[in-house]
MDAnalysis code that builds the backbone (N, CA, C; Angstrom):
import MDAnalysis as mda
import numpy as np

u = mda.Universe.empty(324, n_residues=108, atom_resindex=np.repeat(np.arange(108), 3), trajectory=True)
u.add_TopologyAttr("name", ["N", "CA", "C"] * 108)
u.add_TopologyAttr("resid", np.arange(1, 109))
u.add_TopologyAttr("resname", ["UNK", "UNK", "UNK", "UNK", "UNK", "UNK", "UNK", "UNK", "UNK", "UNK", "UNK", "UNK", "UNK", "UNK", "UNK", "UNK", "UNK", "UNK", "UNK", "UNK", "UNK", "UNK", "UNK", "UNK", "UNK", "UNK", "UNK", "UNK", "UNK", "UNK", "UNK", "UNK", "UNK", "UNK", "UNK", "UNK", "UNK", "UNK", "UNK", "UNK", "UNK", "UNK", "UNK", "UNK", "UNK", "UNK", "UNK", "UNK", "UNK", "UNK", "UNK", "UNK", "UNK", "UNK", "UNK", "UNK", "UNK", "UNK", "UNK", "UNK", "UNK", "UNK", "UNK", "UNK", "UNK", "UNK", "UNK", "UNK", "UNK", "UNK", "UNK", "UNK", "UNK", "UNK", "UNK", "UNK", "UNK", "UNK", "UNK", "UNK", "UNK", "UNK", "UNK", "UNK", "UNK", "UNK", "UNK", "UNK", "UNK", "UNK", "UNK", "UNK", "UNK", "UNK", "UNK", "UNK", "UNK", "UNK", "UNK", "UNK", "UNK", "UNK", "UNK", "UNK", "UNK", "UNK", "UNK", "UNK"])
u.atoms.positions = np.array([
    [25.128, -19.367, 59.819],
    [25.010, -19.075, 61.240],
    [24.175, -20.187, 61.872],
    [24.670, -20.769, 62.468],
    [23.936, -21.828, 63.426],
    [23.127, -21.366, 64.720],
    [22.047, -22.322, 65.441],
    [21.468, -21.405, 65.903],
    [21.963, -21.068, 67.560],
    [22.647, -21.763, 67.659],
    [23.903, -20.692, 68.977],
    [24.759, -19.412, 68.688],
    [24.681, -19.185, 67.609],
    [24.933, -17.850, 66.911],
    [23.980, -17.097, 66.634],
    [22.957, -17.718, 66.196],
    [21.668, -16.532, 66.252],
    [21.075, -16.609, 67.491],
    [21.132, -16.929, 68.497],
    [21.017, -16.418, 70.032],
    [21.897, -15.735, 70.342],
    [22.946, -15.808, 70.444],
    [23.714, -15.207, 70.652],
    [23.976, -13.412, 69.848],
    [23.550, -13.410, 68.871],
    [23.496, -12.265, 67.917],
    [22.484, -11.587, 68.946],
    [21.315, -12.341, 69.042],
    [20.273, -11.674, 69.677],
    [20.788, -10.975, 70.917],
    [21.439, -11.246, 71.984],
    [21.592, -11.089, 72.945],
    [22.553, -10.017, 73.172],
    [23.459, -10.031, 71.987],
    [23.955, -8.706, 72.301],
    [23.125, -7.761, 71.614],
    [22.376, -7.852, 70.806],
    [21.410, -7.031, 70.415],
    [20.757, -6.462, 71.946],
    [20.283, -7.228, 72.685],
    [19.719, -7.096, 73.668],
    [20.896, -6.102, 74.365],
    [21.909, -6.451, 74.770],
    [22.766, -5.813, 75.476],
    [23.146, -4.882, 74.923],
    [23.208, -4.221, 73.522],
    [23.314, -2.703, 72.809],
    [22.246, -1.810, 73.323],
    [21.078, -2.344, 73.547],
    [19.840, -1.761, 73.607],
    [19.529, -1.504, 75.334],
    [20.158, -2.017, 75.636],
    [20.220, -1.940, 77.373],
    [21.524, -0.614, 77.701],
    [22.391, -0.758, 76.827],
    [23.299, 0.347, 76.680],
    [22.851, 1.519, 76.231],
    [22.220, 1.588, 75.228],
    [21.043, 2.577, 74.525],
    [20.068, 3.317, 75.471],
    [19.856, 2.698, 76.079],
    [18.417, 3.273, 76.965],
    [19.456, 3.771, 78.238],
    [20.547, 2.936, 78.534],
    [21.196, 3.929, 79.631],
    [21.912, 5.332, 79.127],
    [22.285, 4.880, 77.889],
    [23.049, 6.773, 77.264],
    [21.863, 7.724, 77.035],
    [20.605, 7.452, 76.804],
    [20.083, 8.137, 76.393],
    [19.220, 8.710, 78.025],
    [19.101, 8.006, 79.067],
    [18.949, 8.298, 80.193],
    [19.436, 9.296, 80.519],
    [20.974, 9.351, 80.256],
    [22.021, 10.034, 80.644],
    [22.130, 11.106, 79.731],
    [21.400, 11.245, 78.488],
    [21.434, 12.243, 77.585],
    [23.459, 12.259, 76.953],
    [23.054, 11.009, 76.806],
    [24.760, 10.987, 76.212],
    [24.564, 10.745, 74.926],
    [24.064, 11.939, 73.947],
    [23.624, 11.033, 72.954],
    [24.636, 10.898, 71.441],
    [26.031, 11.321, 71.833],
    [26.637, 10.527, 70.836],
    [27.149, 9.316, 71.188],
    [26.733, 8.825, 72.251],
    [27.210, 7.205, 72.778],
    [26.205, 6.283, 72.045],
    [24.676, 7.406, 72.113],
    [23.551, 6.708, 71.402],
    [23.683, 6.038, 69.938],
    [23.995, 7.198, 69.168],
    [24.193, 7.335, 68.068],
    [25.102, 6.174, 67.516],
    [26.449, 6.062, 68.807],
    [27.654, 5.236, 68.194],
    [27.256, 3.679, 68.456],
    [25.882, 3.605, 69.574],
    [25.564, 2.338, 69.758],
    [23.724, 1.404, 69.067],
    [23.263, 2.646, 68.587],
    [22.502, 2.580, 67.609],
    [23.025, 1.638, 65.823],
    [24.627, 2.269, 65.513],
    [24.321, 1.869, 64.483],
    [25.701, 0.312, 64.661],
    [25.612, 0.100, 66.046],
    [26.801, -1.055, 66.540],
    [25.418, -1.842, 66.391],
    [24.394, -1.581, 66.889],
    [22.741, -2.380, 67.166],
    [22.529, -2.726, 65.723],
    [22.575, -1.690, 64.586],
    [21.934, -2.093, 62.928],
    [23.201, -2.898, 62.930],
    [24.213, -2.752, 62.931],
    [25.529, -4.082, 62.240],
    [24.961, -5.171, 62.625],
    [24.811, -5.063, 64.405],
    [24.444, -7.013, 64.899],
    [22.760, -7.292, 63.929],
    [22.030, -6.610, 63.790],
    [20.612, -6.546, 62.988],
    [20.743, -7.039, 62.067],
    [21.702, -6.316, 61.317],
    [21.698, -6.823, 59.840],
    [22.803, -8.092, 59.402],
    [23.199, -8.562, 60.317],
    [23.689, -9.883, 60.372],
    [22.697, -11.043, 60.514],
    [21.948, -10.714, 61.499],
    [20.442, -11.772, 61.488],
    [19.735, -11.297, 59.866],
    [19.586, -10.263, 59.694],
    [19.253, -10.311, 58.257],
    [19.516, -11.409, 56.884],
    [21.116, -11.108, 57.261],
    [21.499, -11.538, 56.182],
    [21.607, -13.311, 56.292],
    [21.008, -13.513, 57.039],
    [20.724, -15.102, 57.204],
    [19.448, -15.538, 55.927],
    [19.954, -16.043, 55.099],
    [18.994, -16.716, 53.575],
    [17.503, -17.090, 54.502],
    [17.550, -18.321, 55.610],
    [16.493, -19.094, 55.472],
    [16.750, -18.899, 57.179],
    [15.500, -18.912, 57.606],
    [15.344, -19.420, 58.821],
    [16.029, -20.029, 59.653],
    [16.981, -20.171, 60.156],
    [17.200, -21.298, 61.001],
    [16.463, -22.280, 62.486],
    [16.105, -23.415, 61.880],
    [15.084, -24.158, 62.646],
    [15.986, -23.590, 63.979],
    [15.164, -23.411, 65.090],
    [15.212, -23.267, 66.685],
    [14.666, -24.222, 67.017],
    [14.785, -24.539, 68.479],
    [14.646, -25.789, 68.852],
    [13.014, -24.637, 69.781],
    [12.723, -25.289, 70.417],
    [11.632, -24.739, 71.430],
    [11.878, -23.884, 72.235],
    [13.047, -24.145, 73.056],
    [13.857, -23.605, 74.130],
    [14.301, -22.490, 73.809],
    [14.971, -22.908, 72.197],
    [15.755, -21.710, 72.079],
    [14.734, -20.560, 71.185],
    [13.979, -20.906, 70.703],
    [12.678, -20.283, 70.508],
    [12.151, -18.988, 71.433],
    [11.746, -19.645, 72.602],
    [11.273, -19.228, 73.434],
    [12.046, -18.199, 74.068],
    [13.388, -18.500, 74.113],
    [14.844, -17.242, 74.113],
    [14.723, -16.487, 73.337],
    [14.683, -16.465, 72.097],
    [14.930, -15.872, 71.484],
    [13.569, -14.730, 71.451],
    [12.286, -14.996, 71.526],
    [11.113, -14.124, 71.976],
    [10.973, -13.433, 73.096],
    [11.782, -14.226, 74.178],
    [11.683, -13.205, 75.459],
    [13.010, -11.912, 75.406],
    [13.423, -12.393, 74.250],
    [15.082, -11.296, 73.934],
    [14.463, -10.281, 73.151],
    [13.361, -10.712, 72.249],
    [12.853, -9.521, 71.327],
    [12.023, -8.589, 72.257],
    [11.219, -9.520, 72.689],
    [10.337, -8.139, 73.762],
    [11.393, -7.504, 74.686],
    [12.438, -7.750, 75.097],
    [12.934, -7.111, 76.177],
    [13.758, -5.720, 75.119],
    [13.945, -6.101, 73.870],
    [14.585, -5.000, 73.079],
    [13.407, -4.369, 72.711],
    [12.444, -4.565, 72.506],
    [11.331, -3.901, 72.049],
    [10.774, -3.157, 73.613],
    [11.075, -3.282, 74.641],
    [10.758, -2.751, 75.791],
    [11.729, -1.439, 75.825],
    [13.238, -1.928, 75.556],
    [13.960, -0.973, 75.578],
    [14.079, 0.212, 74.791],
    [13.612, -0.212, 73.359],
    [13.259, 0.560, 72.199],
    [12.505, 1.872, 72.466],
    [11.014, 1.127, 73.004],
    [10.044, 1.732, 73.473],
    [10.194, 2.960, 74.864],
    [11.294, 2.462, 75.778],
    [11.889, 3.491, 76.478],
    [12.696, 4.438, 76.186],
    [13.553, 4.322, 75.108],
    [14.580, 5.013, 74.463],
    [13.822, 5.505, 73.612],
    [12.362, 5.342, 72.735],
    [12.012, 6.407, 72.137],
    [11.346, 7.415, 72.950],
    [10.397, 7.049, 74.365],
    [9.830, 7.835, 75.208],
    [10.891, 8.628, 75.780],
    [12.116, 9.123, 75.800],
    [13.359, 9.607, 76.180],
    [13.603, 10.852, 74.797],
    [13.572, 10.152, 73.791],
    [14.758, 10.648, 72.159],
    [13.622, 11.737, 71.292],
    [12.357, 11.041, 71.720],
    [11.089, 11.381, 70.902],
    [10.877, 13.123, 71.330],
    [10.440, 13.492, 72.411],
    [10.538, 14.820, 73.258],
    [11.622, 15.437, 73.343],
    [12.741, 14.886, 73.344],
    [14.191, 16.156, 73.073],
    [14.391, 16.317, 71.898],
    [13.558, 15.429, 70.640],
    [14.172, 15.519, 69.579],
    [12.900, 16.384, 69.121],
    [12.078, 16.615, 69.459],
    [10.514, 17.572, 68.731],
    [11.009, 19.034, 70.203],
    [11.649, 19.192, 71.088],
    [12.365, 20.207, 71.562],
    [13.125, 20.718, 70.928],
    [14.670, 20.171, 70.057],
    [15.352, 20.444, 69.015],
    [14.917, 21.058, 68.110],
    [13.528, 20.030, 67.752],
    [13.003, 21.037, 66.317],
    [12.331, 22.151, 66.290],
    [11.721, 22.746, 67.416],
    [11.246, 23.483, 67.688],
    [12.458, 24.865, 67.770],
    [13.501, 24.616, 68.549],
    [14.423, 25.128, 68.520],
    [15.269, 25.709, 67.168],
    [15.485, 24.966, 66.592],
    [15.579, 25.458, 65.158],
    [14.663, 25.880, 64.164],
    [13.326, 25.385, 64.268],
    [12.402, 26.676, 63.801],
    [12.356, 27.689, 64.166],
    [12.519, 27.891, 65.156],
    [12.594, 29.468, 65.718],
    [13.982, 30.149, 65.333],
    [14.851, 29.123, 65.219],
    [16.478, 30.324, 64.727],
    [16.047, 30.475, 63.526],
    [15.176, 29.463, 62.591],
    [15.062, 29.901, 61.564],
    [14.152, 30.962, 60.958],
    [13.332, 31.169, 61.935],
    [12.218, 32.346, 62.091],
    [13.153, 33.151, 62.364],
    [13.859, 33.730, 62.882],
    [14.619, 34.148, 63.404],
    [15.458, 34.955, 61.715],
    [15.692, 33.727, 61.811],
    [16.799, 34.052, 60.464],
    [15.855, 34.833, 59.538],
    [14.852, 34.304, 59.165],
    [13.924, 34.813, 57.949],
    [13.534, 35.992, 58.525],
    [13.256, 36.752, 59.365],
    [13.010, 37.759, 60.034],
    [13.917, 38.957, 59.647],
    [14.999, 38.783, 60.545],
    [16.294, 39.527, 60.174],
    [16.695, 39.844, 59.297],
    [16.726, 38.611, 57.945],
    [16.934, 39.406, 56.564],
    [15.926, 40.231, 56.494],
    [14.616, 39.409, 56.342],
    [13.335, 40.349, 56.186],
    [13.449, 42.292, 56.137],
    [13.831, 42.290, 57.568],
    [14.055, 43.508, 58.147],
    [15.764, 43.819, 57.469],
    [16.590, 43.260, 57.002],
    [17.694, 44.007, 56.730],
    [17.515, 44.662, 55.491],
    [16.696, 43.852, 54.559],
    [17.061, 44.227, 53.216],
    [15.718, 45.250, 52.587],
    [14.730, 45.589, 53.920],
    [14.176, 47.100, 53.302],
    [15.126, 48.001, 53.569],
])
């Protein structure tokens, strides 16, 4: 991967994550889900890069203002995912209280 390809990787990284934070806005969250793991494919392509590829300054400097802006988005999409998802769980502790209850009471 040359490094107009690893900018470029980045950037739609960037643009998954800009998609991300709008589904999850929207509480669309199997769009999340389907664009979460479109986000780990482009990820783990920069991964699988052996060695570094030298950046020039410029593109350096791109490539850092692309990480914070996904790490901005991250950070919004968990302040969104974090509270509906500890709502959820709460929710199913209680069916499951629920559940343990009911037998409880069926089987004296």
């Amino acid at each position: 991967m040359n490094s107009t390809q690893i900018i470029t990787t980045y950037e739609e990284i960037s643009k998954t994550t800009s998609k991300m934070l709008i589904a999850a806005q929207n509480a669309e969250w199997d769009k999340l889900v389907t664009l979460e793991q479109e986000c780990r494919k482009l990820t783990g392509q920069l991964i699988q890069i052996k060695s570094e590829q030298d950046l020039s300054d410029e593109l350096q400097q791109k490539k850092v203002k692309i990480i914070h802006q996904v790490l901005d988005d991250d950070a919004k999409i968990r302040s969104i995912t974090e509270p509906w998802m500890a709502k959820l769980k709460d929710i199913l502790d209680t069916t499951g209280r629920k559940r343990s209850l009911h037998r409880a009471y069926l089987s004296d």
